[in-house]
DSSP file (Angstrom, degrees, kcal/mol; ACC not computed):
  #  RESIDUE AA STRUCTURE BP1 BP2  ACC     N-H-->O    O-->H-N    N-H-->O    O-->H-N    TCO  KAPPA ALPHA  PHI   PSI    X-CA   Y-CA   Z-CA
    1    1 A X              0   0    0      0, 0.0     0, 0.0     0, 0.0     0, 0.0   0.000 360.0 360.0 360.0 139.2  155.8  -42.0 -162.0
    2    2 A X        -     0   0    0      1,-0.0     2,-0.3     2,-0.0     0, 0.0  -0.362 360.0-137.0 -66.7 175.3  151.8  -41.9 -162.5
    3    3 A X        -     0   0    0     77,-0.0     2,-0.7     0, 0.0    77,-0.0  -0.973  13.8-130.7-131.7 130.0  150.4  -45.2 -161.5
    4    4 A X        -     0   0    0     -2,-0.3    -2,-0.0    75,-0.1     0, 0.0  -0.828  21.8-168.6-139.6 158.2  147.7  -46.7 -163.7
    5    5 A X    >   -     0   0    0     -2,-0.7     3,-0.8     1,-0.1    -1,-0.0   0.111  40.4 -98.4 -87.9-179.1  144.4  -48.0 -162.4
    6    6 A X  T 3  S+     0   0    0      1,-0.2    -1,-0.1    75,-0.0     4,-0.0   0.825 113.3  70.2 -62.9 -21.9  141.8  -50.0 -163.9
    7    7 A X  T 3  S+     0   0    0      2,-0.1    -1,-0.2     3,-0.0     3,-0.1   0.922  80.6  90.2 -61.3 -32.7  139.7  -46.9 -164.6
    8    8 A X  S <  S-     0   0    0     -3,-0.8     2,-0.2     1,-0.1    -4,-0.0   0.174  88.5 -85.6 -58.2-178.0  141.9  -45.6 -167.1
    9    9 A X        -     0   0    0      1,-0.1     2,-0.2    35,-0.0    33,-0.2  -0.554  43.4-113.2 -86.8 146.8  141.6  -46.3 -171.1
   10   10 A X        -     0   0    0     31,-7.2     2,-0.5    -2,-0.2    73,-0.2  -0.466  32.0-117.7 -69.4 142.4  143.3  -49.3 -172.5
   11   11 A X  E     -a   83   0A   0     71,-1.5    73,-0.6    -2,-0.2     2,-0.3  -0.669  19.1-134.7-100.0 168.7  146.0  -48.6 -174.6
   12   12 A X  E     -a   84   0A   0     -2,-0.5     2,-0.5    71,-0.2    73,-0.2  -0.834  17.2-167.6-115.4 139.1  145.8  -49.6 -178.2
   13   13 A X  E     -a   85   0A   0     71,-1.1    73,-2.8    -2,-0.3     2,-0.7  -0.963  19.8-144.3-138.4 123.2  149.1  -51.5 -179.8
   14   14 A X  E     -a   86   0A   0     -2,-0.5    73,-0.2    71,-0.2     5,-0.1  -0.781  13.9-117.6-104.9 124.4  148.9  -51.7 -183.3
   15   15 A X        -     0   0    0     71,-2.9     4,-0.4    -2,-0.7    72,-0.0  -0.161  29.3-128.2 -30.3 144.0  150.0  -54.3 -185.7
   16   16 A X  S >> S+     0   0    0      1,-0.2     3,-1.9     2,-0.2     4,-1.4   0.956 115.1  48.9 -84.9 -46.9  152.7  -52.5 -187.9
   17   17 A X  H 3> S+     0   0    0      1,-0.2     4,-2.0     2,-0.2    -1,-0.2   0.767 104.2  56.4 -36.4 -46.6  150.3  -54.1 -190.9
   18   18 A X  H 3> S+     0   0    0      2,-0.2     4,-1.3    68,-0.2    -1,-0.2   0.519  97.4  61.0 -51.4 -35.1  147.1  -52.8 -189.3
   19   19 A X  H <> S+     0   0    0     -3,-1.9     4,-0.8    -4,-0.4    -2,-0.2   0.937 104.1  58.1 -50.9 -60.1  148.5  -48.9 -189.3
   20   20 A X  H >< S+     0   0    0     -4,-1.4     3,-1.8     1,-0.2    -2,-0.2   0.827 102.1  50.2 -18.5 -84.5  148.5  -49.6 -193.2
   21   21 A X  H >< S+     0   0    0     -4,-2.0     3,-2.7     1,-0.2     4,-0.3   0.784 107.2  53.9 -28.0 -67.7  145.1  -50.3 -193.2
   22   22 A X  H >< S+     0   0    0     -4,-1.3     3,-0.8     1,-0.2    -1,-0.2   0.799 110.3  44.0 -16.1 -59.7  144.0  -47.3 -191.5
   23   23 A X  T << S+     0   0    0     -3,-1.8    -1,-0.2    -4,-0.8    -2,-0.2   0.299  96.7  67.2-105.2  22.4  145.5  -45.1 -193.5
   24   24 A X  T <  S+     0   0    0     -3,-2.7    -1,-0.3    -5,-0.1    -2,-0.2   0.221  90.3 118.6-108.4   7.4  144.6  -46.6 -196.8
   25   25 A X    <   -     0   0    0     -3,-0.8     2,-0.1    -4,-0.3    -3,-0.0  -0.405  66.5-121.5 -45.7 141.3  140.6  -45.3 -195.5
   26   26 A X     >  -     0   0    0     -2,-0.1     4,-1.5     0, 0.0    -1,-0.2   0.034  39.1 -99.0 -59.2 160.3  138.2  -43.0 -197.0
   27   27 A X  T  4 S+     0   0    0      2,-0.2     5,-0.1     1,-0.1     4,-0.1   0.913 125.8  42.7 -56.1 -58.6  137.1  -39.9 -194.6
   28   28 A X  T  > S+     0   0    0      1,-0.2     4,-1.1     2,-0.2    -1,-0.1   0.653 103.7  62.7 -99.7  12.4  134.0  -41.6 -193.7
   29   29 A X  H  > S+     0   0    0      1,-0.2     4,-1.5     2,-0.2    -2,-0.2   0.807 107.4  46.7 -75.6 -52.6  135.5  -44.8 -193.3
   30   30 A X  H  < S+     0   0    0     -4,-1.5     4,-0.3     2,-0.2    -2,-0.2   0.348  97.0  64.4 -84.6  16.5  137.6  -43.3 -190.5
   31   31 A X  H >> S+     0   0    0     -3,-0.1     4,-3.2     2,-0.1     3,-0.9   0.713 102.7  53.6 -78.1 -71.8  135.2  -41.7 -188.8
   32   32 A X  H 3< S+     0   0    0     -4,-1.1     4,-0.3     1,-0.3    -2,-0.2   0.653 114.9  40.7  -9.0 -96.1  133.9  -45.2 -188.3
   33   33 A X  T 3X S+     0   0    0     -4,-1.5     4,-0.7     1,-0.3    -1,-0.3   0.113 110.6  49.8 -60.6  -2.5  137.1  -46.3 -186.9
   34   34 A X  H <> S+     0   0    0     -3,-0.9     4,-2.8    -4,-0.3     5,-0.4   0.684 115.6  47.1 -78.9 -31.3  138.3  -43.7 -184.8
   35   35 A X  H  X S+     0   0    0     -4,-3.2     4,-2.5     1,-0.2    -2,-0.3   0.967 116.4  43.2 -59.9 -32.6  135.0  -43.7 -183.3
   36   36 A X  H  > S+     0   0    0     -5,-0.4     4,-1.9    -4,-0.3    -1,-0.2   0.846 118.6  46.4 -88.8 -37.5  135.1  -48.0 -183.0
   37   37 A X  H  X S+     0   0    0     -4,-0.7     4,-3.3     2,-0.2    -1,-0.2   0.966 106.1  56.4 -69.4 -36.0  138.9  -47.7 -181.6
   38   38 A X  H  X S+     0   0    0     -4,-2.8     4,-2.2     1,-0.2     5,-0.3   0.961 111.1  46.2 -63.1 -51.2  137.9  -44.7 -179.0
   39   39 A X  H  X S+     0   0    0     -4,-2.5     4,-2.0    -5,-0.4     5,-0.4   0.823 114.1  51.4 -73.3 -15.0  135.1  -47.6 -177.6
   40   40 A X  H  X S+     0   0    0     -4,-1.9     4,-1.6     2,-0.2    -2,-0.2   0.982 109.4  49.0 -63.9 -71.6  138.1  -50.3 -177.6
   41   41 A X  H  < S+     0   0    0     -4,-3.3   -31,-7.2     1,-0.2    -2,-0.2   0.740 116.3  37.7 -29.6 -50.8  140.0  -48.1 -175.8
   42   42 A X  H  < S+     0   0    0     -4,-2.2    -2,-0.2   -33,-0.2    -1,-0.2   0.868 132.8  25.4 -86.5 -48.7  137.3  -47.3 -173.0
   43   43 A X  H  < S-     0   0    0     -4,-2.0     2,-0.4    -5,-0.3     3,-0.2   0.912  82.3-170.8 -70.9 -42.3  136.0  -50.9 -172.9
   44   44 A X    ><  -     0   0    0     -4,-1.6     3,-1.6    -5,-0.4    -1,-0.2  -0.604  65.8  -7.9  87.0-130.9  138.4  -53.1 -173.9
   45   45 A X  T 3  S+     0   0    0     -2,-0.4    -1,-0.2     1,-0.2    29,-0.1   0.332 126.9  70.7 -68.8  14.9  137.8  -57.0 -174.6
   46   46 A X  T 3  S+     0   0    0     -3,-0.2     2,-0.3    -6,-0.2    -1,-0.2   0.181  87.4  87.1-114.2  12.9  134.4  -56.1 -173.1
   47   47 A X  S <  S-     0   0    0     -3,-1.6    13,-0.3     2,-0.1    -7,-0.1  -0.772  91.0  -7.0-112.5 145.1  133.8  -54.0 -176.9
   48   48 A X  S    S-     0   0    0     -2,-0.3     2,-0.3    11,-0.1    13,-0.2  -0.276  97.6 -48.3  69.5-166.1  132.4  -55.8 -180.1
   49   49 A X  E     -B   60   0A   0     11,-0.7    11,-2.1     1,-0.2    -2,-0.1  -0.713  48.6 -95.5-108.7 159.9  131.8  -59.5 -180.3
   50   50 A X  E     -B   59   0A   0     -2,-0.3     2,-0.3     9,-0.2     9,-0.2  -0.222  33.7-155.0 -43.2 135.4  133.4  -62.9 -179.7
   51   51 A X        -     0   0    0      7,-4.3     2,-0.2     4,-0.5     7,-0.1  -0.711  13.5-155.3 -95.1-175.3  135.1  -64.6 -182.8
   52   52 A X    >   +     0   0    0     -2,-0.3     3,-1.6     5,-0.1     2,-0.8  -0.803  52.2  29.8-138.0 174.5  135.4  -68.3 -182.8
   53   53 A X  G >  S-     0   0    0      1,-0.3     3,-0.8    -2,-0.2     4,-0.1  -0.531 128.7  -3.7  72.8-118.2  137.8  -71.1 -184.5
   54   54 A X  G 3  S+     0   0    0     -2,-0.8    -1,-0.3     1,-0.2     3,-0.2   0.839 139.3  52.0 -56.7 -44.5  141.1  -69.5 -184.9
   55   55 A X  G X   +     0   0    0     -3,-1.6     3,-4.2     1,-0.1    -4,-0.5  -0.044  66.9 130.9 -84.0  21.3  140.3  -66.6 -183.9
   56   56 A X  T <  S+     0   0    0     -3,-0.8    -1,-0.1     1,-0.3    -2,-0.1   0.715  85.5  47.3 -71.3  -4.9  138.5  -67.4 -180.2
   57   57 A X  T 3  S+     0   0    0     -3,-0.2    17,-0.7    -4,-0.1     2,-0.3   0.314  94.4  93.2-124.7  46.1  140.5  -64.9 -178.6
   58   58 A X  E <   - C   0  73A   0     -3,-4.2    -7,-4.3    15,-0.1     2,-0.3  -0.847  59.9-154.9-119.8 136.0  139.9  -62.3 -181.1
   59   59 A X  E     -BC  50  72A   0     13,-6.6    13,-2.0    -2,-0.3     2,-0.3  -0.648   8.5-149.4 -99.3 175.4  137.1  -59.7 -180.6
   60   60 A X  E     -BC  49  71A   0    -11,-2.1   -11,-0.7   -13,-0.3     2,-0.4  -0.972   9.1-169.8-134.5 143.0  135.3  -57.8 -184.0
   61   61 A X  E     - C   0  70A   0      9,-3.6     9,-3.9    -2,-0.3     2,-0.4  -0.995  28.7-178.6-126.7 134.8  133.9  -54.3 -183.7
   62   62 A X  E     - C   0  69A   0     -2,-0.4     2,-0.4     7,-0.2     7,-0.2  -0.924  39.3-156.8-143.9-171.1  132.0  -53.9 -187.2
   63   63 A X  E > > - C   0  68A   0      5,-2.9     5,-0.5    -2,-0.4     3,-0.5  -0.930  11.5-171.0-129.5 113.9  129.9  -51.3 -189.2
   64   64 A X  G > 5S+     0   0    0     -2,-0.4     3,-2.1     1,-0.2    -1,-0.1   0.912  85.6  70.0 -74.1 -25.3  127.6  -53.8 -191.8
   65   65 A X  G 3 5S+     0   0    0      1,-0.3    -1,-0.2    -3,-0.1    -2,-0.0   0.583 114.9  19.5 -68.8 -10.0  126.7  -50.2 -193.5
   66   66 A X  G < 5S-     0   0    0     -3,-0.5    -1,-0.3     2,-0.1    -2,-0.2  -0.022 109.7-114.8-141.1  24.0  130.4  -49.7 -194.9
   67   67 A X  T < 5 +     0   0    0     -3,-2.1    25,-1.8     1,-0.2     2,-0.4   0.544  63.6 157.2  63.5  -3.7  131.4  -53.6 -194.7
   68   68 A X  E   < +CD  63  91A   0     -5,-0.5    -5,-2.9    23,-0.2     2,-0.3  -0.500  21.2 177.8 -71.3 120.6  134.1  -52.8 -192.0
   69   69 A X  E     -CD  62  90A   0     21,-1.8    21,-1.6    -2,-0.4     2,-0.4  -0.869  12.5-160.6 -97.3 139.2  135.9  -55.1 -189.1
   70   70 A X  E     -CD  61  89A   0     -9,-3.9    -9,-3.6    -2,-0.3     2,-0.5  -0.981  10.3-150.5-117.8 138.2  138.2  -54.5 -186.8
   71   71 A X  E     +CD  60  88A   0     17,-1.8    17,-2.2    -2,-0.4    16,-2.1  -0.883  21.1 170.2 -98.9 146.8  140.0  -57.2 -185.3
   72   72 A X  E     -CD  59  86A   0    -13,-2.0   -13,-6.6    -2,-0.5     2,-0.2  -0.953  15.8-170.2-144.0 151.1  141.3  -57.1 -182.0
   73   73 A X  E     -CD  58  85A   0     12,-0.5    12,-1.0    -2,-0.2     2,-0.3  -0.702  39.7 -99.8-120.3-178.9  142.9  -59.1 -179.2
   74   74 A X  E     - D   0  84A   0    -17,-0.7     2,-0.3    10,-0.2    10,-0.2  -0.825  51.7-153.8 -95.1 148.3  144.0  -58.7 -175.3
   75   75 A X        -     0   0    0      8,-0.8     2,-0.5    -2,-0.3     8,-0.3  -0.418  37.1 -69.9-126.9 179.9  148.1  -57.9 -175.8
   76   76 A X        -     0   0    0     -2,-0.3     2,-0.6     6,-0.1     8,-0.1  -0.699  57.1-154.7 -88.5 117.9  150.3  -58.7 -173.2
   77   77 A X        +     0   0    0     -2,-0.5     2,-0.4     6,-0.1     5,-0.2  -0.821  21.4 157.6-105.9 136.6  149.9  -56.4 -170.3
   78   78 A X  B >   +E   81   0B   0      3,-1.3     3,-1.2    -2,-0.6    -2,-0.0  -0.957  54.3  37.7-154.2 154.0  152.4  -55.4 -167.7
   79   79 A X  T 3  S-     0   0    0     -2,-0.4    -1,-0.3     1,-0.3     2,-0.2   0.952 128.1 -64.0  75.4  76.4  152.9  -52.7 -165.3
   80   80 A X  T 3  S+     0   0    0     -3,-0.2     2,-0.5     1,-0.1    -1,-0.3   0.567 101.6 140.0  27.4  21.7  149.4  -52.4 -164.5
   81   81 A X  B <   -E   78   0B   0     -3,-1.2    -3,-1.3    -2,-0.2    -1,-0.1  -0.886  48.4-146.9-122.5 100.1  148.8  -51.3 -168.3
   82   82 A X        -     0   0    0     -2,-0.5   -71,-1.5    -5,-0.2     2,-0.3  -0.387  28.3-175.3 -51.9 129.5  145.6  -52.8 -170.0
   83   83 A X  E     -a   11   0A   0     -8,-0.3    -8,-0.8   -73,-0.2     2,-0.3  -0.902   9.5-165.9-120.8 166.2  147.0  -53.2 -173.9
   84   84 A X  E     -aD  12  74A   0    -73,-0.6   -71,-1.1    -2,-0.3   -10,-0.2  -0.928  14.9-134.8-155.2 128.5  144.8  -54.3 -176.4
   85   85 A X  E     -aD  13  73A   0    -12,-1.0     2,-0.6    -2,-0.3   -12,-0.5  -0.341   6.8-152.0 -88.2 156.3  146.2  -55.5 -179.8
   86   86 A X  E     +aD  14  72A   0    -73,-2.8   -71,-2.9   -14,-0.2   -14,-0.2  -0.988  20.8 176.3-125.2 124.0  144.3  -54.1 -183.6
   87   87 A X  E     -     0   0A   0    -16,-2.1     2,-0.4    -2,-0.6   -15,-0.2   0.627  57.4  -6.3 -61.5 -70.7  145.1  -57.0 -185.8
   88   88 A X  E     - D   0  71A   0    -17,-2.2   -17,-1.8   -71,-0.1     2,-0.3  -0.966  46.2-159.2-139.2 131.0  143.4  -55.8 -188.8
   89   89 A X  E     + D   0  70A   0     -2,-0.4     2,-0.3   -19,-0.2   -19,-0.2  -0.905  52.0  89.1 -97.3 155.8  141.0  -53.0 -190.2
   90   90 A X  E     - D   0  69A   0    -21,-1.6   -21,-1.8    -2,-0.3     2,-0.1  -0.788  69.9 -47.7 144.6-170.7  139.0  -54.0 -193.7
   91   91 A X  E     - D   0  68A   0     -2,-0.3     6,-0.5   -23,-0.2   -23,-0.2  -0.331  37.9-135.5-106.8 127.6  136.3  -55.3 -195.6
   92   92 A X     >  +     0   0    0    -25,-1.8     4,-1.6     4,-0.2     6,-0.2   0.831  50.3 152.4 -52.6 -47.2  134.7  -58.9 -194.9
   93   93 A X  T >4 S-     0   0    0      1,-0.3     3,-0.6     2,-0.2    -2,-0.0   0.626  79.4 -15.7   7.9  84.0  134.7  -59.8 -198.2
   94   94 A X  T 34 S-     0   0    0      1,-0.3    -1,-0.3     2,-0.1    -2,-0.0   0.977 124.1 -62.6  77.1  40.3  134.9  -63.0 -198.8
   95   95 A X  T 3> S+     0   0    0      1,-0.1     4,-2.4     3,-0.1    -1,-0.3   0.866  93.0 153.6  47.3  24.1  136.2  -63.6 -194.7
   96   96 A X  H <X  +     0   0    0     -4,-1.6     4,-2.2    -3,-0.6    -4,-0.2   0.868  64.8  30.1 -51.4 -69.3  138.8  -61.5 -196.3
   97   97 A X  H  > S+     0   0    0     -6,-0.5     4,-1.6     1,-0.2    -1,-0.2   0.813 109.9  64.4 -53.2 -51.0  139.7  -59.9 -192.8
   98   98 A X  H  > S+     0   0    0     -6,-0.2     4,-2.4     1,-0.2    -2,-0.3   0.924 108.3  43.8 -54.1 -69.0  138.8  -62.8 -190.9
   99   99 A X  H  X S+     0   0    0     -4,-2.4     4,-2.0     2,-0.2    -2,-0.2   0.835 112.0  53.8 -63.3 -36.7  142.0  -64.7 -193.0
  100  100 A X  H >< S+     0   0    0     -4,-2.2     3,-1.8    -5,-0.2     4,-0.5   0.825 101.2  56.0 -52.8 -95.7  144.2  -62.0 -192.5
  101  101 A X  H >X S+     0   0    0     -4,-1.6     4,-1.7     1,-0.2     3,-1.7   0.498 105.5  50.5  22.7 -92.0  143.8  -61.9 -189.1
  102  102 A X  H >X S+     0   0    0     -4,-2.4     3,-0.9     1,-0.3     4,-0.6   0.850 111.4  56.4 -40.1 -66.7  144.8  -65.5 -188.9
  103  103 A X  H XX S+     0   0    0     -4,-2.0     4,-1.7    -3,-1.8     3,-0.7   0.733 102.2  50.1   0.5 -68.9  147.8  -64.4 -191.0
  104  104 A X  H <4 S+     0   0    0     -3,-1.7    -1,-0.2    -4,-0.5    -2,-0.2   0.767 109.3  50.4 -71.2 -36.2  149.0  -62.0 -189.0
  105  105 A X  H << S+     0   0    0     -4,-1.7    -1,-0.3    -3,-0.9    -2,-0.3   0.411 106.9  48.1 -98.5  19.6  149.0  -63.9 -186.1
  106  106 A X  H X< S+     0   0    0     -3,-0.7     3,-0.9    -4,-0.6    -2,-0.2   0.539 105.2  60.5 -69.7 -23.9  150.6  -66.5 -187.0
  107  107 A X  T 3< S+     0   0    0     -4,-1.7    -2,-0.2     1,-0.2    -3,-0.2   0.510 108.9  54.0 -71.4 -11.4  153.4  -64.1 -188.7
  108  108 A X  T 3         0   0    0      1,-0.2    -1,-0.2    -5,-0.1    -2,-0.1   0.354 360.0 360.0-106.9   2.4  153.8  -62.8 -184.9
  109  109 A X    <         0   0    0     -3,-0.9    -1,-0.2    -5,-0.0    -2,-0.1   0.503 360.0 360.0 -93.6 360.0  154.4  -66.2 -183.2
């Protein structure tokens, strides 16, 4: 069995809700987000910014120029395997995202 080290990419585990999102995106809406998941992947909780409140151990990667977030957390990692959770993709509107989020993880505790 390969062994993996800290060099490698992070793996992504997606909220089943969060897939949704994805694939309810425009063309150039997912350009965005492959491109914003690809720097999650290679950075990890060291990509986007801090949230706070509810969310303080949730990062945001966003684009202001299409209104887009993603939220993300550090997942539960085992085997030497960085995971890193996507919560939510969508529009700020109105903290929109920001309250999903909250949502979602509370629907997972």
């Amino acid at each position: 069995m390969n062994e993996v080290n800290k060099n490698d990419y992070y793996v992504l585990n997606w909220f089943d809700k969060a897939k949704e999102d994805y694939f309810k995106l425009d063309g150039e809406q997912i350009i965005f987000v492959d491109k914003a998941l690809n720097r999650i992947k290679i950075m990890g909780m060291e990509a986007g910014q801090q949230l706070y409140g509810k969310l303080h151990n949730c990062r945001k990667l966003k684009n202001r120029k299409k209104g887009l977030r993603i939220v993300f957390k550090e997942g539960d990692s085992s085997k030497n395997i960085d995971i890193i959770d996507i919560i939510v993709i969508g529009k700020r509107k109105d903290d929109e995202v920001y309250l999903e989020a909250e949502k979602r993880l509370n629907d997972k505790i």
